[in-house]
Every structure is written in structure tokens, then in C-alpha cells.
C-alpha positions in Angstrom: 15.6 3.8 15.0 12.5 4.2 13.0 11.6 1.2 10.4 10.9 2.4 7.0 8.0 1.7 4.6 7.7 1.4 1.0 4.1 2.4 0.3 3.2 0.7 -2.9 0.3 1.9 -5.0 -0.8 0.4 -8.2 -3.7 1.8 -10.1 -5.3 2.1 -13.5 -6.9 4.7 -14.4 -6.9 8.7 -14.5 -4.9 10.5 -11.9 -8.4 11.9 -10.2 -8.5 9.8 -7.1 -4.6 8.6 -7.6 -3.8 12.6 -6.4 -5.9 12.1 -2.8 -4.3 8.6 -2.2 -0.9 9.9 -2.3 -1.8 13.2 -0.2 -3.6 10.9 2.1 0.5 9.1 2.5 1.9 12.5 2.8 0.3 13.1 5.2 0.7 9.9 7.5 2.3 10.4 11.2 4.8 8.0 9.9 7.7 9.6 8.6 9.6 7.5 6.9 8.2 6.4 4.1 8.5 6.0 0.6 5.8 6.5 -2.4 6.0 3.9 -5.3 3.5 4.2 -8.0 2.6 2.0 -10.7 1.1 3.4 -13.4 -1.3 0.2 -14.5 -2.4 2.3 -17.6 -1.4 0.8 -21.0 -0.1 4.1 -21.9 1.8 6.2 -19.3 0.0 8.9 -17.8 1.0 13.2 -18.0 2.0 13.5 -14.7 0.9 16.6 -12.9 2.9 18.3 -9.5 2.2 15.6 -7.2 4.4 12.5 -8.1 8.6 12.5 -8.4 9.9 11.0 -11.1 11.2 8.1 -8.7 7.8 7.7 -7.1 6.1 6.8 -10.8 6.5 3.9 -12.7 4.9 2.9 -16.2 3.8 -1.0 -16.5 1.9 -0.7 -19.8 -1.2 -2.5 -18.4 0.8 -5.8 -17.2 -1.9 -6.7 -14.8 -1.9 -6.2 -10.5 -0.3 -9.5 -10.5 2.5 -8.8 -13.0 2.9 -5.3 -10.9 3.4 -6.9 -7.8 5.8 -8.8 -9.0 7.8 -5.8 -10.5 7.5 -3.8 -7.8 9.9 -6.1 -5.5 12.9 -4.8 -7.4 12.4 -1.6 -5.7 11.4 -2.1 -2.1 14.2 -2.0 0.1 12.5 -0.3 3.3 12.0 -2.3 6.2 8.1 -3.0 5.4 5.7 -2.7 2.8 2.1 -1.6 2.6 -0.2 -1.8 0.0 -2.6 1.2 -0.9 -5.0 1.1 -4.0 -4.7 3.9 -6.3 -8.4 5.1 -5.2 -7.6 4.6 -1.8 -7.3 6.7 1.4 -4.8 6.0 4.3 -6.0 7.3 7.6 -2.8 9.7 8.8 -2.2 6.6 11.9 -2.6 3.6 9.6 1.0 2.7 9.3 1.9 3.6 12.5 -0.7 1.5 13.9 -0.3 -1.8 11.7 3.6 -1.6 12.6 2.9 -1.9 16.4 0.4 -4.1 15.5 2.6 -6.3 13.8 5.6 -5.8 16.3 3.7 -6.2 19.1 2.2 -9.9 17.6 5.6 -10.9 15.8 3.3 -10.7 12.6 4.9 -10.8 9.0 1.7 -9.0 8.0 -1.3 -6.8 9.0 -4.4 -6.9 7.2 -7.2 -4.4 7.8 -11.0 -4.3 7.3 -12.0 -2.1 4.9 -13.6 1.1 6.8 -15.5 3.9 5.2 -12.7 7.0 5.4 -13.2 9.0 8.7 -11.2 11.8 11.0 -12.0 8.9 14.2 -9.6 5.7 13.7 -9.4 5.4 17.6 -11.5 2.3 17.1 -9.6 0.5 13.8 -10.5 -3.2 13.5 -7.2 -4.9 12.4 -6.5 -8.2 11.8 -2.8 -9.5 11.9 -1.2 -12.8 12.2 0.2 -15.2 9.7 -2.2 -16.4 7.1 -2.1 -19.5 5.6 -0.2 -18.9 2.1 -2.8 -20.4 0.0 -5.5 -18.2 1.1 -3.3 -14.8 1.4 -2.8 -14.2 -2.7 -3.2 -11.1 -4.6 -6.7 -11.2 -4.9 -6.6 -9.2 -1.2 -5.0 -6.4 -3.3 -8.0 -5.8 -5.0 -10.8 -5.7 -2.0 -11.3 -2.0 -1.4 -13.4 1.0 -2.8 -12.9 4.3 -2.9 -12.6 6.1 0.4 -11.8 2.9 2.2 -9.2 3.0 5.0 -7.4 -0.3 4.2 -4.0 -1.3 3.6 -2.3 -4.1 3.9 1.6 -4.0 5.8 3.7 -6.3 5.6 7.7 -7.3 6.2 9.6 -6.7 2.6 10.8 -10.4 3.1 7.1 -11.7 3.2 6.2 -9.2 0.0 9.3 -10.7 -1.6 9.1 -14.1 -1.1 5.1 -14.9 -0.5 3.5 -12.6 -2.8 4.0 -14.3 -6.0 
């Protein structure tokens, strides 16, 4: 049976780059998946075509911390990844980080942040158990626009190390 993901992307922000991050997760090679937005934004956002109404959710400019936080109440997949709003995920990232972290009986998958490209045949990941005090939710925010990096992890390591 194939493990499911919760793909978790909080932004601020207009919707401009927030449109090609979740078309990037569309089109991913994994299949089961699931799109949860949070809407950083201290006022919600009009919502165009791209999003369902259960893949957004307001926050009223909480903070990534606080969204993190809330977001746990509605991840029930078997992992979760990670995805800044201005983001790209390669259509193989999830796919790879799961093997990855199946392979290494990881509870988590970190990535180097890579320039977007159509060639992910040579993907540096890094995987393993960090040390708590180092992994915090500061690693949410490394990233720029175009970069192919999420972070996966097991919902019970999101749930109970992420706070």
C-alpha cells in the first residue's frame, strides 16, 4: 500500500509564486498526497481556481511557528513534507525522500536546497535523525524561490518534535 503525504505549505504573501508551488505538488509522481495551505497573510487572501476550500487555511499572520503548530490538527497521512509557499518541488522529490527515509529507518529527510532543474538524477539528500536541539523551525525558513527543497518527515516526528 502506498504511504500518504500531507504536503504542508505556509506562506505570506500574494498568491504569484504560491500558484507554481502547488502545480509543482500536482504534479509530483507521488500520488497520494494531500495540499494544506496556510494562508500567513493577516488578512485572508481571494482565492483564484487553484486551491480547494479544504486545501486553504487563514492564520491571520500568527507567525511560521504558530502555523506549524496549527497545522498538526490536520495531518493525518502517513508523512509530512514541508514546502515554502515560493517553492518548487521537483515531480520525484517525495518519492525519493520516502525511500530515502525507508531505506535508512529515518523519521526525517532533509534536502539541500538546489536551484530548480528538469535533472534530479543527482539530488543531494541528507536524512537521519537530527539532534532535536538543532532541528527547529528555523529549517522551515532556508529556501528561495525556485529551490528544490523540502523537508519529509513521519507525522509522529512533525507532531511531537516540531514544537
Amino acid at each position: 500500500m502506498m504511504k500518504s503525504v500531507a504536503v504542508v505549505i505556509p506562506y505570506r504573501g500574494d498568491l504569484t509564486h504560491l500558484r507554481e508551488a502547488v502545480h509543482s505538488v500536482r504534479e509530483s509522481s507521488w500520488t497520494e498526497f494531500k495540499i494544506l495551505v496556510f494562508d500567513d497573510n493577516s488578512e485572508p487572501q481571494v482565492l483564484d481556481d487553484f486551491l480547494n476550500d479544504d486545501e486553504y487555511f487563514p492564520t491571520g499572520g500568527i507567525g511560521l511557528p504558530a502555523v506549524i503548530e496549527y497545522s498538526k490538527q490536520f495531518v493525518f497521512e502517513d508523512y509530512v513534507a514541508i514546502l515554502a509557499g515560493d517553492d518548487l518541488m521537483s515531480s520525484d522529490r517525495l518519492q525519493l525522500q520516502i525511500k530515502v527515509i525507508e531505506q535508512e529507518f529515518s523519521e526525517v529527510c532533509l534536502s539541500r536546497m538546489q536551484k530548480f532543474s528538469l535533472n534530479h538524477e543527482k539530488l543531494e539528500i541528507l536524512s537521519g535523525n537530527p539532534e532535536i536541539e538543532t532541528f527547529t523551525k528555523v529549517w522551515l525558513l532556508l529556501g528561495s524561490y525556485g529551490a528544490d527543497g523540502t523537508i519529509l518527515m513521519t507525522t509522529d516526528f512533525y507532531k511531537k518534535s516540531m514544537c
